[in-house]
Each structure stands twice: as structure tokens, then as C-alpha cells.
C-alpha positions in Angstrom: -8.9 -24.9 26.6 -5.5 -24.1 25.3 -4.2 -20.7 25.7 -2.2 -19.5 22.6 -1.2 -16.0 22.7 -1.1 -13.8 25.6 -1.9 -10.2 24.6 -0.9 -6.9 25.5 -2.1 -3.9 23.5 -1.1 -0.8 22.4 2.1 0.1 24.1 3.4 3.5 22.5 6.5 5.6 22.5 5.8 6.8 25.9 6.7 3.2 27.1 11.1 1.4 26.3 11.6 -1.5 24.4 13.2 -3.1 27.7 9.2 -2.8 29.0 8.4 -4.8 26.1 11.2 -7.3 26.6 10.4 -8.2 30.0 7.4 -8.7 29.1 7.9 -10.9 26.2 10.1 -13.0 28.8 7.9 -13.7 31.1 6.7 -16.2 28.9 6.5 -17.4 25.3 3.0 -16.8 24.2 3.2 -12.8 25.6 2.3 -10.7 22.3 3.0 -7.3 22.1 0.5 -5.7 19.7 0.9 -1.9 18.6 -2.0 0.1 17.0 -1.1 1.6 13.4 -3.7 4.2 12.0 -2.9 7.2 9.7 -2.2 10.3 11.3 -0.5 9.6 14.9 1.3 7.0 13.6 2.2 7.8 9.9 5.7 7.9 9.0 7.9 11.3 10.6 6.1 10.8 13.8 7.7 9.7 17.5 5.2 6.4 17.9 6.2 5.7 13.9 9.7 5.8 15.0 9.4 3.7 18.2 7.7 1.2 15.9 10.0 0.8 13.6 12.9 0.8 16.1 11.4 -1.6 17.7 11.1 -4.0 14.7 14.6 -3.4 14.0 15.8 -5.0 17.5 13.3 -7.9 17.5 15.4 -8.7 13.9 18.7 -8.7 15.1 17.9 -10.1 18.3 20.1 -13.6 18.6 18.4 -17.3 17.2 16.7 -17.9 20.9 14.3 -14.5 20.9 13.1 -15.6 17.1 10.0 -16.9 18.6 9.0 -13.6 20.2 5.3 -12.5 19.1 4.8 -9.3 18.1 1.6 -8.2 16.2 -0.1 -5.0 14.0 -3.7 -3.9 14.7 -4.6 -1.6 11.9 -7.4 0.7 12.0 -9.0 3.4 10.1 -8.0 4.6 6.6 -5.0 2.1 6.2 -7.6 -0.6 7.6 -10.0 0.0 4.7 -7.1 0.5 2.3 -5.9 -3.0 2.7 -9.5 -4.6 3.0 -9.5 -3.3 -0.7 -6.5 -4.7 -1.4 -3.8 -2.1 -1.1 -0.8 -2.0 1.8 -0.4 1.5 2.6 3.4 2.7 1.9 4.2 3.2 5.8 3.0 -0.5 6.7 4.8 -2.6 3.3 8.7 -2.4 5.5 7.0 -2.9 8.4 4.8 -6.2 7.2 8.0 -7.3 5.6 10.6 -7.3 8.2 12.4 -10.3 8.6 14.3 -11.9 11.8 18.6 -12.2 10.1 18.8 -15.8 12.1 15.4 -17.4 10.8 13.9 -15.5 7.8 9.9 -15.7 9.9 8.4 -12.1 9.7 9.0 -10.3 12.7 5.4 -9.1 12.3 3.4 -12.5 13.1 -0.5 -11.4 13.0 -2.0 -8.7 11.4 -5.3 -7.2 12.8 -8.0 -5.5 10.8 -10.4 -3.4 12.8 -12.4 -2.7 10.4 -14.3 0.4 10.6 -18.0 0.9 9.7 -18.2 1.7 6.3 -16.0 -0.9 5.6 -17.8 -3.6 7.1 -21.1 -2.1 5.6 -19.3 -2.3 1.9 -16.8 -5.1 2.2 -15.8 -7.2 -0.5 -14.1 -10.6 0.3 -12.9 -10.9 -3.1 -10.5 -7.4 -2.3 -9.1 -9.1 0.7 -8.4 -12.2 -0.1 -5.6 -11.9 -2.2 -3.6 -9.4 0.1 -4.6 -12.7 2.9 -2.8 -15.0 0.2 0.2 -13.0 -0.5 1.4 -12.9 3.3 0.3 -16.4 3.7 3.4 -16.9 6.4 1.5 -14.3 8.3 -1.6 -14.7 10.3 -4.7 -12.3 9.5 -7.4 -11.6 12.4 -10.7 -10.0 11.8 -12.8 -8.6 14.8 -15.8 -10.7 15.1 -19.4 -8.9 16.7 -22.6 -7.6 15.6 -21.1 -4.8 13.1 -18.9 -7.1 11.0 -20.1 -10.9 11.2 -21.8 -10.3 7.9 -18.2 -9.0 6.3 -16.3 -12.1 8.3 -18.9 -14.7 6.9 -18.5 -13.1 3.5 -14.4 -13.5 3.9 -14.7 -17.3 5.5 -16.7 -18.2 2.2 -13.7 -17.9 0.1 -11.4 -20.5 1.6 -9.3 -17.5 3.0 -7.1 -18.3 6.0 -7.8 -16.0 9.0 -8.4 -15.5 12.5 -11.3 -14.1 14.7 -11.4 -11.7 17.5 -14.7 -11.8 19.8 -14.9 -8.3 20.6 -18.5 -7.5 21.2 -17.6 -3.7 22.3 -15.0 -3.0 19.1 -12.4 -1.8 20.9 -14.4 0.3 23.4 -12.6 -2.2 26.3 -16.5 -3.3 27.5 -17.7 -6.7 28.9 -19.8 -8.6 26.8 -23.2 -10.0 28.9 -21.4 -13.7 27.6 -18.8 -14.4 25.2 -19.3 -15.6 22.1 -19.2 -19.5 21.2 -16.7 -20.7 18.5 -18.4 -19.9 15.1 -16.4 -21.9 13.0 -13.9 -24.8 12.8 -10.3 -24.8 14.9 -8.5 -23.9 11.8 -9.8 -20.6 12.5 -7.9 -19.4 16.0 -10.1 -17.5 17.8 -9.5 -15.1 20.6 -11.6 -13.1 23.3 -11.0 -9.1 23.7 -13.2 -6.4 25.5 -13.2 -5.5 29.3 -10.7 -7.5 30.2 -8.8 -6.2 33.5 -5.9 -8.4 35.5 -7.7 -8.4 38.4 -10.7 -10.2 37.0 -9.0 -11.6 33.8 -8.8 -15.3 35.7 -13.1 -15.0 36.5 -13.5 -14.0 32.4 -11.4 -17.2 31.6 -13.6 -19.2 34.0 -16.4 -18.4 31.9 -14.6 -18.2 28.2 -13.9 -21.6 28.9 -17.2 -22.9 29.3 -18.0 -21.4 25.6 -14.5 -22.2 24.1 -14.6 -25.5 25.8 -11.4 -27.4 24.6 -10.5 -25.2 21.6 -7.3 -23.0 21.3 -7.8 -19.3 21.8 -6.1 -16.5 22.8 -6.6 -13.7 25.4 -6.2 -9.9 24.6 -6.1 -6.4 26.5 -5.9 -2.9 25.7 -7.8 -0.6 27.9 -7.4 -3.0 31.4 -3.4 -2.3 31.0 -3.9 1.8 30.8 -3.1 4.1 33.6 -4.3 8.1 33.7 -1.7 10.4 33.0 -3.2 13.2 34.8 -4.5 14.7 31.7 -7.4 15.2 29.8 -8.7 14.7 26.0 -10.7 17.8 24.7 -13.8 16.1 25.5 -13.3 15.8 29.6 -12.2 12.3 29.5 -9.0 11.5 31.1 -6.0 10.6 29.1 -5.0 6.7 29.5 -1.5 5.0 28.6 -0.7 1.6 28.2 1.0 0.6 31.9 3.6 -2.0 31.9 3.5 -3.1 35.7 -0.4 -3.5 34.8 0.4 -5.8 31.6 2.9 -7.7 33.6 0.0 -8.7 36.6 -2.4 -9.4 33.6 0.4 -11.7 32.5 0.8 -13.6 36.0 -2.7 -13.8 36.9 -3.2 -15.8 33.0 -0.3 -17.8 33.9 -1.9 -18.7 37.0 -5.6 -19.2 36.0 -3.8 -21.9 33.6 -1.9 -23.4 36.3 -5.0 -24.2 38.7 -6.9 -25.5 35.5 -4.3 -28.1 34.4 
């Protein structure tokens, strides 16, 4: 099993962009990934800004850093608006940015979480053609129960995409086993949900027995949160993404792949 990408999720403006560029240098496959939804992140707004200012380093960054991997996961409204085949205003700069040295997009892989109504009424034939225009990009579609209808419906077409196992949706929850490739290794296909980097090297002992010698990728959003101390309106604490956690994540990949070489 060859790991491609290293993911950290949903890093906001609470975090710097040095955080993000240590991590990115400890080692070429870290992805930084940042959550885009309408509303807390719409244009005007401080994680807005700390997107986009962050985009604008990684493309004046010198020739070495053009290889840095830096990823959208879009969710909501602006999900089902480009499932239909429109890019939302506030994503079209964003989706287009380009590195000065290299002309790649600074935005490598685009996630669609696509939300339930969306799944429920998807039409491939919509998506596709946003998929083709951005063909220098790389599209990933969660994969589970809710939406494998909707992604069998897409990988009809021909279109070029990626898959995300992620049983829980985002809700960071362990599967009971993770899922077996469900197509062929043009598709990359990565494993999300409960991952934490104290137990990230036990998952990959048993992703590996279902992935077997295919290329995947690894990807963490709630295992790399820390409480703040405060609480949402419904009694649940308030959770941030952590940098010192994303960094152990990081090693303890790094070193599951050593002892399996």
C-alpha cells in the first residue's frame, strides 16, 4: 500500500500560515485541506480572508514549494451548487489560483460533501462537465451508504474523480471495517472517519489488509481538534483544529510507513 497524500483538515483563521508551513515541511505528501460552506466562510468574513491569504503566499512562494498540496472540501449550498453545475462566485478566484513559477493550481483536489438532498437528487450529467473543465484538478466524492448510489451514477459517465471512504460523513466515527476498493486504481481512494494519531498507525494496519497494494490516502479532521474551553448552544464543547496534534498524526504515518517497508 502506497500512501499518497497525508491529510490535515480544517485548519481556520484561529491557526498562522507558519502552522501550515511546518506542516507541509514535514514532508511532501502533507495536505492541508480547509472547509468552504456559505455563511462562515463567504466572502467579508475572517476565515474567508485567512483562505485567501493563504492562497496568495502558496502562489508566490519560490519554484521548490510548487509541490505543496493544498485542498477545498466544500459542503452545503455551494456543494449542491456545483454538483449542478455552477461554481459559486466566492470559490471561481479561489479554484483558479495559480502558482507565478509553474502555472499548476494552487488548489490541487476539490472535495464535494455532498449533502442529503443532493445525493438523494443527483444528476451525473450536471457534474460532469464542471469535473471536465478543471481537468488539471482532482475531484473527490465521499463514498458510504448515503451517496454510493450518486458516485456509481458519476463513475458511469467516464468522469475522472476520486473517492473518500467515510462511513460516518464527516461525524469523525470509526467504521466496524473499512471499505474495500470499489473500483479500478485510476480512481484514488482515501480512508477518513475516527482517525486519531495515537491509533492512526493500528487503522493503517487494518486499511491495508482491505487496500492491499493500492495507492490511497489518509485524512483527519476531528482526531487533530483541541477544546477551547467553550461551548456550542447545544452543550457540546467547541473543538479547533490543533497543530501540535496534526504534526504527531504526521510522524506516527511517517512511521507506520517506515516499519512496513
Amino acid at each position: 500500500m502506497n500512501i499518497r497524500y497525508i491529510t490535515c483538515s480544517d485548519p481556520r483563521n484561529h491557526n498562522t500560515h507558519d502552522e501550515m508551513f511546518d506542516l507541509w515541511k514535514m514532508d511532501p505528501r502533507v495536505e492541508i485541506a480547509v472547509q468552504m460552506h456559505q455563511g462562515k466562510v463567504s466572502p467579508d468574513t475572517a476565515r474567508y480572508d485567512w483562505v485567501k491569504q493563504l492562497i496568495d503566499k502558496l502562489q508566490n512562494y519560490p519554484f521548490v514549494y510548487r509541490n505543496w498540496n493544498f485542498a477545498i472540501h466544500v459542503n452545503c449550498n455551494w456543494c449542491d451548487d456545483i454538483c449542478n453545475g455552477k461554481i459559486p462566485d466566492a470559490l471561481k478566484p479561489l479554484f483558479r489560483a495559480r502558482h507565478e513559477s509553474t502555472g499548476k493550481h494552487v488548489v490541487g483536489r476539490i472535495q464535494l460533501n455532498l449533502p442529503q438532498k443532493t445525493a438523494d437528487n443527483f444528476n451525473p450529467q450536471k457534474l460532469k462537465p464542471v469535473i471536465d473543465f478543471y481537468n488539471d484538478q482532482d475531484f473527490i466524492i465521499q463514498y458510504n451508504n448515503r451517496t454510493k448510489n450518486a458516485v456509481d451514477a458519476l463513475h458511469k459517465t467516464g468522469a475522472k474523480f476520486q473517492l473518500l471512504f467515510d462511513e460516518s460523513g464527516g461525524r469523525s466515527e470509526s467504521p466496524e471495517s473499512w471499505q474495500k476498493p470499489v473500483y479500478g486504481p485510476e480512481h484514488l481512494q482515501g480512508y477518513a472517519g475516527g482517525l486519531k494519531p495515537e491509533t492512526v498507525g493500528t487503522e493503517l494496519d487494518k486499511i491495508v489488509k482491505v487496500a492491499r497494494n493500492r495507492d490511497i490516502w489518509v485524512d483527519i479532521e476531528g482526531g487533530v481538534q483541541k477544546p477551547t474551553g467553550e461551548l456550542k448552544p447545544d452543550g457540546k464543547p467547541i473543538k479547533l483544529f490543533y497543530a501540535p496534534f496534526a504534526a504527531e498524526y504526521i510522524r506516527n504515518v511517517l512511521a507506520w510507513e517506515q516499519k512496513h517497508r
